[in-house]
C-alpha positions in Angstrom: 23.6 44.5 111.9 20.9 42.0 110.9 19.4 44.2 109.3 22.0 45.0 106.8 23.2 41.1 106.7 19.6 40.3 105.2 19.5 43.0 102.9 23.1 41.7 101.5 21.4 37.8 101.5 18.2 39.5 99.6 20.7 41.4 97.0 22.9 38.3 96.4 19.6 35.9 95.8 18.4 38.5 93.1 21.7 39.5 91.3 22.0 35.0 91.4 17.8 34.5 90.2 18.7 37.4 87.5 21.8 36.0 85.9 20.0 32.8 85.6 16.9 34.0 84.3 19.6 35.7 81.7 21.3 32.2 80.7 17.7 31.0 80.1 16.6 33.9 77.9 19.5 33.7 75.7 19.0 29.9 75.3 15.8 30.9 74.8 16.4 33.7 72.4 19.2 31.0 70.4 16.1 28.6 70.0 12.8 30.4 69.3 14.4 33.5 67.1 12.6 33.8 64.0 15.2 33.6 61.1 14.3 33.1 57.0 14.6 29.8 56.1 13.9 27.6 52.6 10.7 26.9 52.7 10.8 24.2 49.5 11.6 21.5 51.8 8.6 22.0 53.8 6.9 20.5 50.6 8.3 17.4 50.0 9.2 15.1 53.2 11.0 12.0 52.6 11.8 9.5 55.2 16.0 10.5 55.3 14.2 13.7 56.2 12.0 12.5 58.7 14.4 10.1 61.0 17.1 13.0 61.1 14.4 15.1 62.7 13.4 12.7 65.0 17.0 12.3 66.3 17.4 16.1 66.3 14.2 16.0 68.8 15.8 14.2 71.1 18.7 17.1 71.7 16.4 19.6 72.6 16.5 20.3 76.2 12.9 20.6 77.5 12.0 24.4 78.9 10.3 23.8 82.0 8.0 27.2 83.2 9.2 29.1 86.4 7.5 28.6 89.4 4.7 26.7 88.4 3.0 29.7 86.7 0.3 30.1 84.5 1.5 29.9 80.9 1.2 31.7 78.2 0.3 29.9 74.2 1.6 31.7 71.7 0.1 30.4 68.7 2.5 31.0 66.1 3.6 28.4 63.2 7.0 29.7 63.3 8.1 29.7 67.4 8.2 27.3 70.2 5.8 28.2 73.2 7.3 30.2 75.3 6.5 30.4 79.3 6.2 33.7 80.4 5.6 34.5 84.0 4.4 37.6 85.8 7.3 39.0 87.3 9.1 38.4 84.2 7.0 41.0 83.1 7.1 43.2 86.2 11.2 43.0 85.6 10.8 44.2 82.2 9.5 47.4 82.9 12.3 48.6 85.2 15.4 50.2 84.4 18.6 48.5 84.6 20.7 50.4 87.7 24.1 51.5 87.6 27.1 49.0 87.1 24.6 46.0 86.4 25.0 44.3 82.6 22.9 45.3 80.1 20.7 42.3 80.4 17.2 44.2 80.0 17.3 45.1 76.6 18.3 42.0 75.4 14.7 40.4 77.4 13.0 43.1 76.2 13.9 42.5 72.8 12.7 38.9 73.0 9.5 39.9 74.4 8.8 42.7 71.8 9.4 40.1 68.8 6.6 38.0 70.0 4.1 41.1 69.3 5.8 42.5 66.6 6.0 41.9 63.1 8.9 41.5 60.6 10.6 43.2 63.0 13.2 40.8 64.0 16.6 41.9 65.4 19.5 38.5 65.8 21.2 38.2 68.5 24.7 39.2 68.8 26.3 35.5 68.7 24.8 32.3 67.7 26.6 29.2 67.2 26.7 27.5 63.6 25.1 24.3 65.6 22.6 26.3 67.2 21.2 27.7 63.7 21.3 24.0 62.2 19.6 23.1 65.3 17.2 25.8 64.5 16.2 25.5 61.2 15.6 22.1 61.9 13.3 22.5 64.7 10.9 24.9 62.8 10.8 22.7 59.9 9.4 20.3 62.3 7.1 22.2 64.0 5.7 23.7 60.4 5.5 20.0 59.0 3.6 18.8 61.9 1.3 21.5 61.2 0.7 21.0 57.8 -0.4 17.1 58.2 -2.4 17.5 61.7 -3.9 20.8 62.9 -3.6 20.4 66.8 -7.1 19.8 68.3 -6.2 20.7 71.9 -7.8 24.0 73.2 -6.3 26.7 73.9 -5.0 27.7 77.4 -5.9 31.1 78.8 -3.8 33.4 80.1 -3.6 35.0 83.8 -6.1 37.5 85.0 -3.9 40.4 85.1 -3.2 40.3 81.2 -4.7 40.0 78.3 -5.9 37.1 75.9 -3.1 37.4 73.1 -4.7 36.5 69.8 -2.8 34.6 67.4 -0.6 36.1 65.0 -1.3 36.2 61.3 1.3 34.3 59.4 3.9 35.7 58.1 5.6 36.3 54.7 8.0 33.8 55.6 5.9 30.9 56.7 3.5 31.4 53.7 3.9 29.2 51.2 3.9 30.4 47.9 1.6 30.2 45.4 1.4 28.0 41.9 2.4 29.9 39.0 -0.7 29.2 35.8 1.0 27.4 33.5 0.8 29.6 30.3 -0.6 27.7 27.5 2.4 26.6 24.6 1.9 27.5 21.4 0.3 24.9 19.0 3.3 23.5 16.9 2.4 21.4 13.7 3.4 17.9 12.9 5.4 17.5 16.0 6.0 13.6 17.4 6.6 13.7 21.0 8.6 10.4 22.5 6.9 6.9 23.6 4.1 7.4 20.7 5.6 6.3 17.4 2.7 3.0 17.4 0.8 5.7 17.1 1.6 8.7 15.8 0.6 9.4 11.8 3.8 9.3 9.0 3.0 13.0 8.5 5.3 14.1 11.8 8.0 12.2 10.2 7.4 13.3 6.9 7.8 17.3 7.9 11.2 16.3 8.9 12.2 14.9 6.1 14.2 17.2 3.4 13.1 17.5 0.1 15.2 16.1 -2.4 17.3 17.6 -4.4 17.8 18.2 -8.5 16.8 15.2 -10.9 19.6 12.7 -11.7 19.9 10.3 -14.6 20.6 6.4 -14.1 20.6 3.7 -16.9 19.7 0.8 -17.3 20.2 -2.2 -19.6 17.4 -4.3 -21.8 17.0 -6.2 -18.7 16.5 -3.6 -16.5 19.7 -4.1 -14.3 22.1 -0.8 -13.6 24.4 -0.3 -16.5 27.2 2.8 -17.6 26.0 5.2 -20.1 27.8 3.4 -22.7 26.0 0.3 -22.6 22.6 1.9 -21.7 19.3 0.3 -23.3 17.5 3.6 -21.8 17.8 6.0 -18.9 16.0 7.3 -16.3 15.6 10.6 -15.2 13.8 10.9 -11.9 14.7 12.3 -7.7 16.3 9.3 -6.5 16.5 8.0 -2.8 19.8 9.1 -1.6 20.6 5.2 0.3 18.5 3.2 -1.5 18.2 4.7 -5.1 15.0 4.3 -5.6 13.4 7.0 -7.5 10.9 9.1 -5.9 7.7 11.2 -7.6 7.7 11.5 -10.9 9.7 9.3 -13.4 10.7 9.7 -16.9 12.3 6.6 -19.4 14.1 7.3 -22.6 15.5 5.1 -25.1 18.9 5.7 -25.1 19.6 5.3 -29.2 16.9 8.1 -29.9 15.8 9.6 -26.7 12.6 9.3 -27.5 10.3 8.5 -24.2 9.7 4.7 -22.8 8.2 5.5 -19.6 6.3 8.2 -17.9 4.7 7.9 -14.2 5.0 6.9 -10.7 5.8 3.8 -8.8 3.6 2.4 -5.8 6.3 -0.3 -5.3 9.3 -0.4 -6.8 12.2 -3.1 -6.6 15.3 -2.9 -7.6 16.0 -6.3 -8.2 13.1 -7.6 -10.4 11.6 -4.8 -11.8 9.9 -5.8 -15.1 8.1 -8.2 -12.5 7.5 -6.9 -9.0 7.1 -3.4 -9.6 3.5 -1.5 -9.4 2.5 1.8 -10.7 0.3 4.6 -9.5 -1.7 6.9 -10.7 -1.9 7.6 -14.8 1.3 6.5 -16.3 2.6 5.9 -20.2 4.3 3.1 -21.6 5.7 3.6 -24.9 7.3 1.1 -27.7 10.3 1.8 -29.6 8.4 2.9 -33.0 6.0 5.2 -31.1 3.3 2.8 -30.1 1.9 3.5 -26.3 -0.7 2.1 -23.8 -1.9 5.0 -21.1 -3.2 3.3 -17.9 -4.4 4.7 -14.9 -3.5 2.7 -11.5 -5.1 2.9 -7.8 -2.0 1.8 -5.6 -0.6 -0.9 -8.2 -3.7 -2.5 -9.4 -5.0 -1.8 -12.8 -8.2 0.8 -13.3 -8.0 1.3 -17.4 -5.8 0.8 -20.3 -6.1 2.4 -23.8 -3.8 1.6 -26.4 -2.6 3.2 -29.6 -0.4 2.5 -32.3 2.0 4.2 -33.5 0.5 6.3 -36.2 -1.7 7.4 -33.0 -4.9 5.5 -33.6 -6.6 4.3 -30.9 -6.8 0.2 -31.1 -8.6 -1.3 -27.5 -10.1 0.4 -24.1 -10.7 -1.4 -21.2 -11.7 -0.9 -17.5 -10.4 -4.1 -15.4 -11.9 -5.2 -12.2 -10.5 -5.7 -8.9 -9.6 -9.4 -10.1 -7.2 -8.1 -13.2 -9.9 -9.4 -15.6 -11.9 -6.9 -18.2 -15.3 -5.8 -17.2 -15.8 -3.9 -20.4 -13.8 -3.5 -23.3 -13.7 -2.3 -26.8 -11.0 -3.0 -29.7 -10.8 -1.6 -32.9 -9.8 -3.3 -36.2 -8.1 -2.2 -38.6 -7.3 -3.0 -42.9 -3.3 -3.3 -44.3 -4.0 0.2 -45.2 -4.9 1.6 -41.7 -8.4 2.0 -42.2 -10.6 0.9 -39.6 -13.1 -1.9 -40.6 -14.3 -3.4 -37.2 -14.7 -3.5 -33.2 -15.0 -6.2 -31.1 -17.1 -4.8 -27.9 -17.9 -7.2 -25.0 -17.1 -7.6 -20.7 -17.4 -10.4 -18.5 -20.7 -12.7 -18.7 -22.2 -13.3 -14.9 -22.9 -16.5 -15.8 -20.1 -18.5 -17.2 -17.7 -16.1 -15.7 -15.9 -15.5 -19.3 -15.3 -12.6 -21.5 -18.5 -12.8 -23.8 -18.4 -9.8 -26.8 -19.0 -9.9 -30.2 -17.1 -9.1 -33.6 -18.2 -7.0 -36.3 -16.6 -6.4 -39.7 -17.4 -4.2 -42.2 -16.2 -4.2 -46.1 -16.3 -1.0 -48.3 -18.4 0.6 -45.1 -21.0 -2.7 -45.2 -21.8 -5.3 -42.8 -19.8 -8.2 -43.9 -19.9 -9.9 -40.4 -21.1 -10.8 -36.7 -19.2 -12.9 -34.6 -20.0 -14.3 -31.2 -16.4 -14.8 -28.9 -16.2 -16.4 -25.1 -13.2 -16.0 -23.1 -11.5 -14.9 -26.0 -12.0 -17.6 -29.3 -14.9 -17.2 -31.4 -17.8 -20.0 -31.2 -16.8 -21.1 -34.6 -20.0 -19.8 -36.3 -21.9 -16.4 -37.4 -23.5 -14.0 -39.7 -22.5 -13.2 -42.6 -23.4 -11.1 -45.6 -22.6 -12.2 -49.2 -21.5 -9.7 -52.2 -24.5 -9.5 -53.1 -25.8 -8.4 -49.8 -28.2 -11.5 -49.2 -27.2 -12.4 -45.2 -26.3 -15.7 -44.2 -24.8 -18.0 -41.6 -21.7 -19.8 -41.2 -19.3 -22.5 -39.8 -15.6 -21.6 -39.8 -12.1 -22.5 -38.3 -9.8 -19.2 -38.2 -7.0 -20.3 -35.5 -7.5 -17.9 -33.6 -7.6 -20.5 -30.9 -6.3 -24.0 -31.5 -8.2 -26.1 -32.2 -7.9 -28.7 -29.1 -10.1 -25.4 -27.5 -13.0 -26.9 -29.6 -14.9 -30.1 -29.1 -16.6 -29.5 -32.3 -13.4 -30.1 -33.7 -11.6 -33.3 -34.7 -8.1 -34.3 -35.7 -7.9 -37.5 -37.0 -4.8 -39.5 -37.5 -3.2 -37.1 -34.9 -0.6 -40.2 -34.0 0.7 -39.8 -37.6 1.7 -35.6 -37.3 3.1 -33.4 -34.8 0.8 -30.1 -34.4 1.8 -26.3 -33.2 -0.3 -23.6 -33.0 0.8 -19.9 -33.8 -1.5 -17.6 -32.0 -0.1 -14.6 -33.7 -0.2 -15.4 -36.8 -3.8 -17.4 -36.3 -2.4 -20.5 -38.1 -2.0 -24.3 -37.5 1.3 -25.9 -38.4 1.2 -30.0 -39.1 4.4 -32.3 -39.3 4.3 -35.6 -40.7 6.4 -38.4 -38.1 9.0 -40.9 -39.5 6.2 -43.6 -40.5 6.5 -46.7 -42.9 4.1 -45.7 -45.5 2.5 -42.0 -46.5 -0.4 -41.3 -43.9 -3.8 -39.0 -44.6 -4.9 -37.0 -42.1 -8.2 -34.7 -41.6 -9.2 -31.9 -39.1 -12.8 -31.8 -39.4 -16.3 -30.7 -37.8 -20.0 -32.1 -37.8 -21.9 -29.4 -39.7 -25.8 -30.2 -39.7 -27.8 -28.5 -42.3 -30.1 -29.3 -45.1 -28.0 -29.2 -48.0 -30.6 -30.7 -50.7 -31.4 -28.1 -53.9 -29.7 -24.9 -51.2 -26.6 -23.1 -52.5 -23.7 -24.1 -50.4 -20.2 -23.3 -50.7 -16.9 -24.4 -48.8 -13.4 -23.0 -49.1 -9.9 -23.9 -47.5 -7.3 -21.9 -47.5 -3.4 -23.5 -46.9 -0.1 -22.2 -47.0 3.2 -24.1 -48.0 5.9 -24.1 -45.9 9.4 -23.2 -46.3 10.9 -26.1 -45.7 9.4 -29.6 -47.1 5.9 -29.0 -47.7 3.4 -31.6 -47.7 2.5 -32.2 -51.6 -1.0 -33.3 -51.1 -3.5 -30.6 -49.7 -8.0 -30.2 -50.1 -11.1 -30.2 -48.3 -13.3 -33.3 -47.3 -16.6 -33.8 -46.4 -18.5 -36.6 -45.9 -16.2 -37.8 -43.6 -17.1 -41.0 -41.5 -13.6 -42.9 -41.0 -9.9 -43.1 -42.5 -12.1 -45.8 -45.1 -14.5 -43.5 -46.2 -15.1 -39.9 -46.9 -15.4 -38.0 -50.0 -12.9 -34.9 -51.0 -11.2 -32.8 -53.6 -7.6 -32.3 -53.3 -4.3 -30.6 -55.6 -0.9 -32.2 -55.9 1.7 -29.5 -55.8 4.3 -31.7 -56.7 2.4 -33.3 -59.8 0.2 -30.3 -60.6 -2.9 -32.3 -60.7 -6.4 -32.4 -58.9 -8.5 -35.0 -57.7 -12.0 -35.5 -57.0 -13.2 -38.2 -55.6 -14.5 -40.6 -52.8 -13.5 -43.7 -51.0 -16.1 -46.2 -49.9 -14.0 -49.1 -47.7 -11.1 -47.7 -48.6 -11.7 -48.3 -52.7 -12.0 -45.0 -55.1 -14.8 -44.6 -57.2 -12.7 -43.2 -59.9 -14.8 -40.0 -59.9 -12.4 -37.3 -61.5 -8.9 -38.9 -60.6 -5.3 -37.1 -61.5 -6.6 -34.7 -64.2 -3.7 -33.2 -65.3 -2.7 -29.9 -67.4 -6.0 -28.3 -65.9 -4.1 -27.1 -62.9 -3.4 -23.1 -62.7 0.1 -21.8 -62.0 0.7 -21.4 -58.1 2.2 -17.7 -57.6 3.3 -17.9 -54.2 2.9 -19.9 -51.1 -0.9 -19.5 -50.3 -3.7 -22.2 -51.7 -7.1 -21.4 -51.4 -9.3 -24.1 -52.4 -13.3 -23.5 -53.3 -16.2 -26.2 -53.3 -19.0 -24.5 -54.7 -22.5 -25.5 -55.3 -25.1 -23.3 -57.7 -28.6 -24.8 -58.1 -28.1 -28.2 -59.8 -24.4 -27.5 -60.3 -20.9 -28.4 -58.5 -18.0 -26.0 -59.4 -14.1 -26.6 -58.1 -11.6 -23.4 -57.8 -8.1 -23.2 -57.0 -7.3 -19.4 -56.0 -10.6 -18.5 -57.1 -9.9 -19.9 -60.8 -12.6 -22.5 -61.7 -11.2 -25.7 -63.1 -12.8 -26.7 -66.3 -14.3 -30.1 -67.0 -15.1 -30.8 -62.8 -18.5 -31.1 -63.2 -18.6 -33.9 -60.2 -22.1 -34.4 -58.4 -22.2 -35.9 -55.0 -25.7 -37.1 -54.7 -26.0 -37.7 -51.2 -25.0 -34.0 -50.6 -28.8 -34.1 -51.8 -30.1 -35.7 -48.7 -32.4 -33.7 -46.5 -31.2 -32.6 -42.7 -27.7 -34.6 -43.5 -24.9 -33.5 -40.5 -21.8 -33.6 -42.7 -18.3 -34.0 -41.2 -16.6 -31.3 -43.0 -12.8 -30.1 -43.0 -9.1 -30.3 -44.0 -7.5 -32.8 -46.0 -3.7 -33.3 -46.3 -1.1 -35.9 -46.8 2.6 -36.6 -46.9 4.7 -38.7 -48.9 7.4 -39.2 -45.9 8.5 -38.2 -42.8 9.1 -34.0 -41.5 7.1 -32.6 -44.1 4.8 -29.7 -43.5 1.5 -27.9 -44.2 0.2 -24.7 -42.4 -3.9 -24.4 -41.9 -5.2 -21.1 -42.2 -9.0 -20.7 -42.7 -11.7 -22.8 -43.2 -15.7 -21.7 -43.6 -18.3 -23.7 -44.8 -21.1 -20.6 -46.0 -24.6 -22.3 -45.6 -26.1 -19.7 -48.7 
């Protein structure tokens, strides 16, 4: 009876051990089943990441081994260790007996997918919790084992099996591998962001689209934006869409003829001002209404060269400028009424006073006629000269070219009494007499120093009336020492007389005083006077017509090394009258 009571007991124990061993395994089984998971996150841990885990941790019921047997390390990235014991494995082996669950090939599967690869069978039910629980818990084990390999040796197993070696990884736990980057193609002219400070135009220009079919805009005298119908000239040119400024190449035409004004490019242009602020680049043509034109050639607005033409196409001045605006070298070419040319004036700038330094040469019926020195522009009043009869000499001369007031060497005396202006263009020197209570001389003179005893001299004076109240009273003086004394010959228009004569302390000598009749008709507004001096002789000219009977002698024109003050001579009668200076040269023969 005992007999069979134990066996019942020993049953009972088993069928109890087995069915917990069972609950176990599945829990087992539920945690450690291998299952494909994303493996991105295993690369990038963030601390969210990390706390959940931690919390997740502390779930995880702790698998204690069975009867305090040896253990077995399955070294395996993907599974939690797994306690195995022997008669586990004794249990596997048998076959399951009639009427008992089907237990065996469940623990059989979970033995056989410790060994085995990629050969993983689920089970039949897991929980949606236990597969979050899952994934979780291998993400920590693989994360763990990415920053810190464990250093701890590994256990052995029991004597009756085996060492198990570890497992190779598999696909699922290897991470996978970086991709080369294929190189991009090289693009042109491309500007990337955050580099505009220093990225070149040319990126931006690419983008740009070219511009479309030339347009016409006009323009008044001014320069200011116009209609057609009141147009001065128009421009035809690519013009900025916003800010209408013309791009490239530009082209002016007068409007009344359509002949061309302007040809070239801007380096700066302004809308606004743009006879003043704009600047050219490059070769570009300016030309005047009746076909005269200046070509110059510009480096980013500032002037290189200029030649200039007029408008029967002759060529009339080179220059090339420096970087300061002023001429290093030039040449210009003179020319007769008649268009022929008769002259150049060829010169730069002198290193030493800093000026414009050339020099002036004139030739008559292809001779040398002259050679003139000029600094910053006026000529030193004095030069060589050849006569008509080809005998060279020098000179002493006032042409106006500058005024006067330029000169030291020249003197106006009396200026309180007269008003002057002088006409650069037209290389003359106008003189108005002032409201004043009597008629007042006056004199524009210089010191000439050169031995005038038995030499052939000559001096001439050339005037021009005016057009309103000329001055009647007009000649040359020499001699000159103060408004009391000087010596001079002289024509009344008004009278039709000449004079010749000299004051000593304010008194005449009563030389050769208002001859009348012996004056020659005056044609038209220009008076050239002519003191002339042949051997022993004096001879006085009006318009190159000798006067007879003035056969004056100045003896102390005689005197050696004498310095002369030599010049104009005119006077009014009252106030606002007039007389224009136009050449004076004193020919030392």
């Amino acid at each position: 009876m005992m007999k069979y009571l134990y066996k019942i007991a020993f049953v009972f124990l088993l069928f109890s051990f087995t069915a917990q061993s069972q609950e176990k395994l599945k829990t087992l089984v539920a945690i450690s089943a291998w299952k494909r998971v994303n493996t991105l996150t295993l690369f990038e841990t963030t601390p969210e990441l990390e706390k959940a885990v931690a919390e997740v941790k502390k779930d995880i019921p702790t698998i204690k081994p069975i009867d305090n047997q040896p253990t077995t390390v399955v070294a395996n990235s993907s599974e939690t260790a797994v306690p195995e014991t022997n008669s586990k494995r004794s249990k596997r082996n048998k076959k399951p007996k009639k009427g008992e669950p089907d237990t065996l090939t469940e623990q059989t599967i979970a033995s056989d997918i410790k060994s085995k690869k990629n050969s993983f069978i689920p089970p039949k039910e897991v929980s949606t919790e236990t597969e979050s629980l899952e994934n979780e818990s291998v993400a920590v084990s693989r994360s763990k084992k990415r920053e810190k390999k464990p250093t701890e040796p590994k256990e052995i197993a029991s004597t009756e099996t085996k060492p198990v070696s570890a497992p190779k990884k598999t696909e699922a736990t290897v991470p996978p591998k970086k991709k080369t980057p294929e190189p991009k193609p090289k693009v042109d002219n491309i500007v990337t962001d955050n580099t505009l400070s220093f990225q070149p135009v040319e990126g931006v220009k690419a983008d740009l689209k070219p511009l479309g079919g030339s347009e016409k805009m006009y323009f008044s005298k001014q320069n200011r934006y116009t209609s057609k119908e009141k147009a001065y000239f128009y421009r035809v040119a690519q013009f900025d869409p916003s800010s209408r400024q013309p791009k490239g190449w530009v082209e002016d035409f007068y409007t009344d003829s359509n002949k061309p004004k302007f040809k070239g490019q801007y380096d700066r242009y302004n809308n606004d001002d743009e006879a003043n602020n704009n600047k050219f680049d490059g070769t570009c043509e300016f030309y005047e209404e009746d076909g005269a034109k200046r070509i110059c050639k510009y480096n980013k607005g500032r002037l290189e060269s200029e030649s200039k033409f007029n408008k029967e196409g002759q060529t009339i001045s080179q220059a090339q400028y420096a970087f300061d605006g002023r001429r290093k070298s030039f040449t210009e070419y003179i020319f007769d009424k008649n268009g022929k040319q008769i002259g150049t004036l060829i010169g730069g700038i002198d290193p030493g006073s800093g000026l414009e330094k050339a020099t002036q040469q004139l030739f008559l019926n292809d001779k040398f006629h002259s050679a003139i020195e000029y600094i910053g522009g006026c000529p030193s009043n004095q030069g060589e000269f050849m006569s008509e009869t080809g005998v060279k000499y020098n000179a002493v001369f006032q042409d106006f070219t500058c005024s006067p007031d330029n000169d030291k060497l020249w003197k106006f005396s009396n200026s309180s009494n007269f008003t002057t202006t002088h006409f650069k263009d037209k290389n003359s020197f106008s003189v108005r007499s002032t409201p004043s209570p009597q008629a007042q001389a006056g004199f524009l003179h210089t010191p000439v120093s050169h031995d005038f005893y038995k030499k052939p001299f000559e001096i001439e004076a050339i005037f021009e009336l005016s057009d309103l109240r000329s001055m009647p009273e007009l000649g040359i003086v020499w001699q000159y020492m103060d408004p009391k004394n000087y010596a001079y010959f002289k024509i009344n228009t008004a009278k039709k007389i000449f004079e010749i004569n000299d004051i000593e302390e304010d008194t005449p000598d009563d030389l050769m005083k208002g001859v009348k009749n012996q004056l020659p008709e005056l044609t038209d507004n220009q008076v050239k006077l002519t003191l002339k001096k042949v051997g022993d002789d004096f001879f006085y000219l009006v318009n190159d017509q000798a006067l007879p009977f003035a056969k004056v002698k100045f003896p102390r024109l005689e005197r050696d090394s004498k310095t002369w003050n030599i010049g104009f001579y005119f006077k009014a009668s009252t106030s606002n009258e007039s007389i224009i200076l136009k050449h004076l040269e004193i020919k030392l023969l």
